[in-house]
C-alpha positions as CSV (number, residue, x, y, z in Angstrom):
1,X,86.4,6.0,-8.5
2,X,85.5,7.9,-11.4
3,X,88.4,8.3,-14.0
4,X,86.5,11.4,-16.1
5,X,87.7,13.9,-16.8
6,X,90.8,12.5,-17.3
7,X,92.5,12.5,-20.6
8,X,90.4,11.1,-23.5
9,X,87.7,13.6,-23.1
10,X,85.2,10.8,-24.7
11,X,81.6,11.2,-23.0
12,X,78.2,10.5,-25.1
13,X,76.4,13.2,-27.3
14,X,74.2,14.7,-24.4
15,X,77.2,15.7,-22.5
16,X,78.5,18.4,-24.8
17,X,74.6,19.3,-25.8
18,X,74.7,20.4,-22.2
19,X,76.7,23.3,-23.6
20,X,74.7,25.5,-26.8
21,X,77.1,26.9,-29.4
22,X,79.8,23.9,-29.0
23,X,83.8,25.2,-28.8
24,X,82.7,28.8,-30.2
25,X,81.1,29.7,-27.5
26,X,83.2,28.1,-24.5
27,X,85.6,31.0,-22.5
28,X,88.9,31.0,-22.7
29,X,91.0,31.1,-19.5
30,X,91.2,34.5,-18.0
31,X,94.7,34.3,-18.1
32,X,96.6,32.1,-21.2
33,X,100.4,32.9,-20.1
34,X,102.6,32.7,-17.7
35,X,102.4,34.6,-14.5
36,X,104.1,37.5,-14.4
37,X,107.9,37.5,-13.0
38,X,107.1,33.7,-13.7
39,X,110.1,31.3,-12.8
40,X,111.0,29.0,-15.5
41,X,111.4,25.8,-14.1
42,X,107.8,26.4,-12.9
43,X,106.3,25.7,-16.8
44,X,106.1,22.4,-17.9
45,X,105.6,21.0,-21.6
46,X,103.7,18.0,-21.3
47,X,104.7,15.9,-24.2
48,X,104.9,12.7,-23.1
49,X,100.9,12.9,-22.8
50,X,100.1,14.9,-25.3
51,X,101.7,13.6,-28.4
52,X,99.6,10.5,-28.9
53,X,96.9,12.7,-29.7
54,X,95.7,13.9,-33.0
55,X,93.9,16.6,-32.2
56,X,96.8,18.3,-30.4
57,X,98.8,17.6,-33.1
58,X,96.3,19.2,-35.1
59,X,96.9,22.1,-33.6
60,X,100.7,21.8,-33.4
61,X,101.6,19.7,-30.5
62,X,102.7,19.9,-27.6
63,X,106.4,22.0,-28.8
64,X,104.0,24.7,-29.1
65,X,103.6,25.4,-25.6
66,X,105.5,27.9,-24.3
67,X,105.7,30.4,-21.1
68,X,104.2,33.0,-23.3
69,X,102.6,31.4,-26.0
70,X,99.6,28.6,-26.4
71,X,97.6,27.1,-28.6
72,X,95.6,29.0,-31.0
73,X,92.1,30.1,-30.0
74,X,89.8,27.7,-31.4
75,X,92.1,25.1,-29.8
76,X,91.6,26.2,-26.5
77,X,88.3,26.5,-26.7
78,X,87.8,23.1,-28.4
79,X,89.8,21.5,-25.6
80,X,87.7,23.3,-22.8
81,X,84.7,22.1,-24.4
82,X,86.0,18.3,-24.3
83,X,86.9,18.9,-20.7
84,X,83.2,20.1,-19.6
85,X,81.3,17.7,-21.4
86,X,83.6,15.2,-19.7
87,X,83.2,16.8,-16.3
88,X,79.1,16.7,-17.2
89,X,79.0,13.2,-18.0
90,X,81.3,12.6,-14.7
91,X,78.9,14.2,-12.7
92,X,75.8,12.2,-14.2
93,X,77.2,9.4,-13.0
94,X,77.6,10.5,-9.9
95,X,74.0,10.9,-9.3
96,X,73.5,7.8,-10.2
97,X,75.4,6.0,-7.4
98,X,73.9,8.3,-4.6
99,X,70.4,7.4,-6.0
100,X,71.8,3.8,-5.6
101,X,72.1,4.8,-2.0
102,X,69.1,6.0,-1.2
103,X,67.3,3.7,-3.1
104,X,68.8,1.1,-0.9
105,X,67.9,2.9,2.3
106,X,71.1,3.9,3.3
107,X,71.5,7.4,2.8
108,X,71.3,8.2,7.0
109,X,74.1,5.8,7.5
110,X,76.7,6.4,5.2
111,X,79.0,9.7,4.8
112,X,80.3,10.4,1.6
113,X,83.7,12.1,0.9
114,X,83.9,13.5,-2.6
115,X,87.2,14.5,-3.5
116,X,89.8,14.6,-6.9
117,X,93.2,13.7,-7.3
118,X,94.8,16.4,-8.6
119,X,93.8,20.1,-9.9
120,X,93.9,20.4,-14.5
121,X,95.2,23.4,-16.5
122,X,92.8,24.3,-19.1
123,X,95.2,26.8,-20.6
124,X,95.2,29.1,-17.6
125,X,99.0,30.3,-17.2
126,X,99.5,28.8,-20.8
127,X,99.7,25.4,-19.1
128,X,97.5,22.5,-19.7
129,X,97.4,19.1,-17.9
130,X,98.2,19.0,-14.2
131,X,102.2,18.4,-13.9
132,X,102.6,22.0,-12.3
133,X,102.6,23.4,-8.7
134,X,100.5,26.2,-9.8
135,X,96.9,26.5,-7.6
136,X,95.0,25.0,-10.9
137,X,96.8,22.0,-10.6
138,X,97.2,21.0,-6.9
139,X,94.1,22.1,-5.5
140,X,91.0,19.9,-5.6
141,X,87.3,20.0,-4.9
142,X,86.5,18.2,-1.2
143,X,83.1,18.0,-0.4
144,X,82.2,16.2,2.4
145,X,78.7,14.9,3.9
146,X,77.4,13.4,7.2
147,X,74.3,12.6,8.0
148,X,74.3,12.4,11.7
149,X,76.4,15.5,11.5
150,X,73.4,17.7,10.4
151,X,75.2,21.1,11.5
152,X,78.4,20.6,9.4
153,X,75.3,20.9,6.0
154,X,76.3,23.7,4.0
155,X,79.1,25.0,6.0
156,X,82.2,26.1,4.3
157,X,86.1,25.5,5.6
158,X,88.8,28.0,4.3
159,X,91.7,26.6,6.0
160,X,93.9,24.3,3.9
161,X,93.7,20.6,4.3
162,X,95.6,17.8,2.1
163,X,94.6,14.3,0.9
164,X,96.0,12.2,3.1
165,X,93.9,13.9,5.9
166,X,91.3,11.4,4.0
167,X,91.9,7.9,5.9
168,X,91.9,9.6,9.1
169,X,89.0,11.8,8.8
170,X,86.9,8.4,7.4
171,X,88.2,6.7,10.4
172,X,87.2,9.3,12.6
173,X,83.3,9.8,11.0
174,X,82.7,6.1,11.4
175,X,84.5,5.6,14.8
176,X,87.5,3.6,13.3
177,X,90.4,3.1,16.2
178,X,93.4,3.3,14.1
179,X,95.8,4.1,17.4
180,X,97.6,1.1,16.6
181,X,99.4,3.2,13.4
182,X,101.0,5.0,16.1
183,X,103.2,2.1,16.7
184,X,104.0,1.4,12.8
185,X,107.8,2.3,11.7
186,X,106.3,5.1,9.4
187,X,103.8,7.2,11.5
188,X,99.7,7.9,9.7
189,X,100.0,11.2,8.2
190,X,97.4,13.7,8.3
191,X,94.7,15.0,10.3
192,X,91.0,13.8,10.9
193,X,88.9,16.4,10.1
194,X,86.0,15.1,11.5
195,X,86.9,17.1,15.1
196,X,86.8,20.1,13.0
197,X,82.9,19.4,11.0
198,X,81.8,18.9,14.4
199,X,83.4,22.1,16.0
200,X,85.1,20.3,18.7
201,X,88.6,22.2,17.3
202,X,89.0,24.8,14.7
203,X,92.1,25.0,12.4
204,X,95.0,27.7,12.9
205,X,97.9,29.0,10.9
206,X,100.1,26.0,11.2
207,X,97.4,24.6,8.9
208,X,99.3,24.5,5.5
209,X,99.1,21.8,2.4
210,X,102.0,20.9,1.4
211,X,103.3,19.7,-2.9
212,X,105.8,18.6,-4.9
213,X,106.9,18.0,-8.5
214,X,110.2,17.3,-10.0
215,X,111.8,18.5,-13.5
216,X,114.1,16.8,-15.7
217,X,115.7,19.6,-17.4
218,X,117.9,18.6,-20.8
219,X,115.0,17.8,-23.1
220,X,114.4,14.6,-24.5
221,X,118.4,13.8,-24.9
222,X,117.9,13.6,-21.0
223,X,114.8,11.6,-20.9
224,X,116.8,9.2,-23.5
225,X,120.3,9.3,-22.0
226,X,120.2,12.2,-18.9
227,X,122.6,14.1,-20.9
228,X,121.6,17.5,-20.9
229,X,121.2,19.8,-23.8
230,X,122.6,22.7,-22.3
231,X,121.1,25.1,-25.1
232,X,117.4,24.6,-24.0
233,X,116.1,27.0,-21.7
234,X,115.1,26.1,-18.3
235,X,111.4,25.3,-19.5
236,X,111.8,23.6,-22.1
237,X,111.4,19.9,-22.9
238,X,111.6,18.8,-18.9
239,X,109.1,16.1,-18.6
240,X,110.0,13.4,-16.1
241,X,108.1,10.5,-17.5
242,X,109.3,7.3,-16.7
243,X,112.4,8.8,-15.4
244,X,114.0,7.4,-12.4
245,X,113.8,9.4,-9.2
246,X,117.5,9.5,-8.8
247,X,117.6,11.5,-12.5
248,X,115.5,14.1,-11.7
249,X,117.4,17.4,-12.1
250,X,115.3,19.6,-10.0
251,X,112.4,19.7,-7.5
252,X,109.8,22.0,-6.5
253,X,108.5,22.2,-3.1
254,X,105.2,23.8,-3.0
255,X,103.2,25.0,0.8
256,X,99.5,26.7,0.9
257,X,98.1,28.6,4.3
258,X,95.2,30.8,3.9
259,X,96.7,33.3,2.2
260,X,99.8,32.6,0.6
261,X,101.0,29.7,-2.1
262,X,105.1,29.7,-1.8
263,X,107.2,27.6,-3.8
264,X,111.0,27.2,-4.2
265,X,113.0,25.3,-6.7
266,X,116.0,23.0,-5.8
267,X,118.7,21.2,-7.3
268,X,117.9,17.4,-6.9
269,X,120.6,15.1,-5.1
270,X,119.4,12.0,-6.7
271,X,121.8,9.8,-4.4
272,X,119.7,10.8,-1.7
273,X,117.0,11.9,-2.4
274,X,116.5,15.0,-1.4
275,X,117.1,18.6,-2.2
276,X,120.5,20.1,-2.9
277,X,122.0,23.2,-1.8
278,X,119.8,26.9,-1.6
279,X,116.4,27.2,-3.5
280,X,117.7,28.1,-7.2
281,X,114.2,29.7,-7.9
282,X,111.5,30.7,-5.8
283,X,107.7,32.2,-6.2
284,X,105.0,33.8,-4.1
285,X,101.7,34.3,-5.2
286,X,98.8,36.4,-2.6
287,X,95.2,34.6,-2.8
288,X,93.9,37.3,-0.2
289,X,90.3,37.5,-1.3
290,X,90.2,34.2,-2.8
291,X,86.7,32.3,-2.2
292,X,87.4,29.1,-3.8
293,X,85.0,29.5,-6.3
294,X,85.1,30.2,-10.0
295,X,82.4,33.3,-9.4
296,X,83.8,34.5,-6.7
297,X,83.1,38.6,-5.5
298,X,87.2,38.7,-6.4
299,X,87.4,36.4,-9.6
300,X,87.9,32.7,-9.8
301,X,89.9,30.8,-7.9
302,X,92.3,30.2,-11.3
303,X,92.8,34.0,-11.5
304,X,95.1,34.8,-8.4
305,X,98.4,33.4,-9.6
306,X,99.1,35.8,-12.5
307,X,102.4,37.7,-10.8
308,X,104.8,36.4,-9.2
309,X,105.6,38.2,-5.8
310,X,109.1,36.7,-4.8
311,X,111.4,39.2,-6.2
312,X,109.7,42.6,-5.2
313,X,111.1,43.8,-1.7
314,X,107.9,45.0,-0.4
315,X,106.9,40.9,0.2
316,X,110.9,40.1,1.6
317,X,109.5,39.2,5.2
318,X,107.1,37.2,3.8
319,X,109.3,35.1,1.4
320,X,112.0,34.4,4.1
321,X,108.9,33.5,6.6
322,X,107.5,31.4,4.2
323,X,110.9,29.4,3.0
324,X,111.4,28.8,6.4
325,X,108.3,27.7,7.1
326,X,108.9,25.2,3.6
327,X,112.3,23.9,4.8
328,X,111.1,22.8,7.9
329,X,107.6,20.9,6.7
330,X,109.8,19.5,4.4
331,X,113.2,18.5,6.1
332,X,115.4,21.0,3.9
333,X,118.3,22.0,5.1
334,X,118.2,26.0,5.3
């Protein structure tokens, strides 16, 4: 795989020409704090990747994030820069291996997946990096094509699929029995999409992606000794970095239909492993409208988490539908 854009944002000369004006003419995110009603265990300071680099030091490291505050203007708009000239350069390359293809005659024959690991704050939601649950950071581009699937060209999916739908889908494009995982002592998650590019079954509403991410609130006298510094506010400082699983403090469980992105917040039992007690926090955010684009008729994709729903009684059906829904995909005890 491709490891642009990730983190340095180091790509030749041509790549950022591909953008006139440089940093003072790259947007800023439509949105550069938190979400409204946001829940603070939600934010997350990313300091243990940040801090080795001197132009975010530059323009006050990482302790300058905050729920409502980010780096200054020019900073922003420096780092978005980086990121699309990395993106640019990413993308070059990736014409160059499907010319490989077709040079070698194998274009007809071979289906290509193209897919990212994670989603990347750009200072949307005053967040950068990935280590959220937020829409920016869990979603990911999938773009898949099959040449002896001409039908499925150009057609778009709204339902919600995951990443490890991946192995089965490949398996099911090339005609790869993989039955005998039925038998193994943990079962092949996910789904092969392939059935659904060729329009043999469509998805429904029990379609949902599902996330996770853990905090280690306390700051960095927890990362150093897990004692918490009970001072700090519930955002700040809760990197999990090289922390054992059985330290974390908290975890959020994150689940996507169509329409809805739900999360709730747990205590973490770290003798077992799993979630502790009632949801602590919980958030709702309504992508009605929502394309998947960045030009969208309704706005970007990045621009429908900016209030949080959860707490406002008109959406109470929905919240307790969709935490049930969460405790169940999840194995939390309601």
């Amino acid at each position: 795989g491709s490891r642009k854009p990730h983190l340095q944002w180091r790509a030749p000369a041509w790549s950022f020409d591909a953008y006139p004006g440089g940093p003072n003419a790259t947007a800023l995110a439509n949105r550069t704090t938190a979400p409204d009603g946001a829940v603070d265990l939600a934010f997350h300071m990313p300091v243990a990747e940040l801090s080795a680099f001197a132009d975010v030091a530059a323009c006050g490291g990482p302790l300058v994030m905050a729920p409502n505050t980010n780096y200054p203007e020019h900073c922003q708009r420096s780092f978005r820069y980086g990121y699309y000239a990395a993106v640019t350069f990413m993308d070059e390359q990736l014409g160059i291996l499907l010319d490989a293809v077709e040079d070698k005659g194998l274009t007809a024959s071979t289906a290509v997946i193209f897919v990212g690991d994670h989603g990347w704050h750009l200072g949307d939601q005053a967040e950068w990096l990935k280590f959220t649950n937020y829409e920016n950071s869990v979603r990911v581009p999938l773009l898949i094509k099959v040449p002896w699937l001409p039908s499925v060209a150009g057609r778009i999916i709204d339902a919600p699929v995951e990443l490890v739908d991946l192995y089965p889908t490949f398996a099911g494009l090339l005609k790869v029995e993989i039955a005998y995982t039925k038998n193994e002592s943990a079962p092949l998650g996910g789904r092969d999409l392939s059935n659904v590019l060729s329009n043999k079954t469509a998805p429904d509403d029990s379609w949902v992606a599902r996330s996770q991410f853990p905090r280690c609130v306390g700051g960095e006298e927890y990362n150093a000794n897990f004692t918490r510094n009970a001072s700090y506010p519930m955002w700040y400082l809760t990197d999990c970095n090289d922390v054992n699983r059985t330290y974390f403090t908290h975890m959020g469980y994150s689940t996507r239909d169509e329409r809805w992105r739900f999360t709730a917040w747990y205590r973490w039992a770290g003798g077992s492993l799993q979630a502790s007690g009632p949801a602590v926090a919980v958030e709702l955010y309504d992508h009605a409208g929502d394309a998947g684009t960045c030009d969208g008729p309704n706005g970007s994709a990045f621009d429908f988490e900016t209030k949080n729903l959860a707490n406002e009684s008109a959406y109470a059906d929905v919240v307790l539908a969709q935490l049930g829904r969460l405790q169940t995909l999840f194995g939390i005890a309601g």
